[in-house]
N, C-alpha and C positions, 0 to 999 in steps of 0.2 A: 550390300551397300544400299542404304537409303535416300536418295534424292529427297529434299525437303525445299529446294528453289521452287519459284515463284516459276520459272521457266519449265522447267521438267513438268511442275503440275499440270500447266498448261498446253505442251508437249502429249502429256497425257490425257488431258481434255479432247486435243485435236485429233488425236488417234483413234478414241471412243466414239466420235462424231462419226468418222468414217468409216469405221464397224457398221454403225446403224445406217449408212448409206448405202452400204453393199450389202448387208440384209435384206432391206427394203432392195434392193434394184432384182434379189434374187427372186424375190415374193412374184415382182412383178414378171419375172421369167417365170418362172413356173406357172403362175395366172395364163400367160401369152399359152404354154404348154401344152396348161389342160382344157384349154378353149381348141386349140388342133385335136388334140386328143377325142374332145368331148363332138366337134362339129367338122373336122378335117381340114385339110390344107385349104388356106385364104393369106391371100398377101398380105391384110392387114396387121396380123398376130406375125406373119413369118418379119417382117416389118419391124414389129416391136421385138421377136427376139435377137436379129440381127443387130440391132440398134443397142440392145442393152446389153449384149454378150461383147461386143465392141467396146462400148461405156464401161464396162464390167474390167474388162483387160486392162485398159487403158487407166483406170481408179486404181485397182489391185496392184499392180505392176509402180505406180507413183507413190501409191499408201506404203508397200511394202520398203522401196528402196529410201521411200523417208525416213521409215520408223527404222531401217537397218543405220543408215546411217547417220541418225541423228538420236539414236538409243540405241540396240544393240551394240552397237561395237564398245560403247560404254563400258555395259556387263561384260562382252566375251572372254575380257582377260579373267574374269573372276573365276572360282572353281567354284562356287556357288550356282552359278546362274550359265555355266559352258555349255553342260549338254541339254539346258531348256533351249537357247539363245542359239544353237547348232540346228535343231528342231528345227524352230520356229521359220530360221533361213531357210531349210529345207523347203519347208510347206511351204513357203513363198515359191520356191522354183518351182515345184509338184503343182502348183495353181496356177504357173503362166504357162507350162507344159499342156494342162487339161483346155483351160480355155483357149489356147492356140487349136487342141484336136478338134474344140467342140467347133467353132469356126468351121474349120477344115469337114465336118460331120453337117454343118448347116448348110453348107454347099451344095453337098450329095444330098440331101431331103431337098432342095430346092430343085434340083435338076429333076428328083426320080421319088415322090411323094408316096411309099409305100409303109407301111407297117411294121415292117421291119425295121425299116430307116428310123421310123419316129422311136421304136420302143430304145433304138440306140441312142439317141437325143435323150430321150428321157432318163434312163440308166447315165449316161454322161450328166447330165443336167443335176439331177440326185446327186451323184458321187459329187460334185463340184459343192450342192448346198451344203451337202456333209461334210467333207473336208474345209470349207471356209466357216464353218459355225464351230466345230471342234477348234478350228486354230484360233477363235476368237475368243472363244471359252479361254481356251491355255495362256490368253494375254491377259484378257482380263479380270479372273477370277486368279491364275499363281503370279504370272510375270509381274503385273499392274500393280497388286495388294505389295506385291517383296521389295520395289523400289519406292513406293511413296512412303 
């Protein structure tokens, strides 16, 4: 099915925007990251990651049930586009699951600022830019290109 309105384009415009917002919010976690990493626990940086892992949820979780529900359910009936569109929902929930643990992970490093603690932030943190950069790929590069 190809969408050729003037709406959907633009639907898909506003989706692209939000990809590069949650990109960029990731850079800047990571940045916060490797400044702990590199100089050790300082409220400032835990500050900035607290703040954007929050941001972060609260974006992702609004992007995601947009785009579910104002595209996806679109395609789902299709045999075409079922089991990308089943994914895609997937990884939506698999990203509010992660960043609800990392939350739940930023706590414990705030109470108990050890080594350990960080290298599991970090590892959490990775797997998160990973899985939101591959799901962006999968929208923008197959889903994106199949309906316009």
């Amino acid at each position: 099915m190809k969408f050729t309105n003037s709406g959907m384009i633009s639907l898909i415009e506003k989706l692209k925007d939000d990809h590069t917002k949650v990109i960029n919010e990731l850079k800047i976690i990571l940045d916060a990251l490797f400044r702990i990493q590199k100089n050790g626990y300082n409220d400032s940086d835990m500050k900035i990651l607290r703040d954007k892992i929050n941001s972060l949820y609260s974006e992702i979780k609004t992007h995601s049930l947009y785009e579910e529900n104002e595209l996806l359910i679109k395609l789902k009936t299709e045999v075409k586009y079922k089991r990308l569109v089943t994914t895609l929902i997937a990884e939506h929930r698999i990203m509010w699951d992660k960043l609800e643990i990392l939350s739940n992970e930023m706590d414990k490093y705030s109470k108990k600022h050890d080594d350990d603690q960080l290298a599991e932030l970090k590892l959490l943190i990775e797997s998160i830019y990973e899985l939101i950069s591959k799901h962006i790929n999968r929208e923008e590069y197959k889903l994106f290109p199949e309906v316009l």
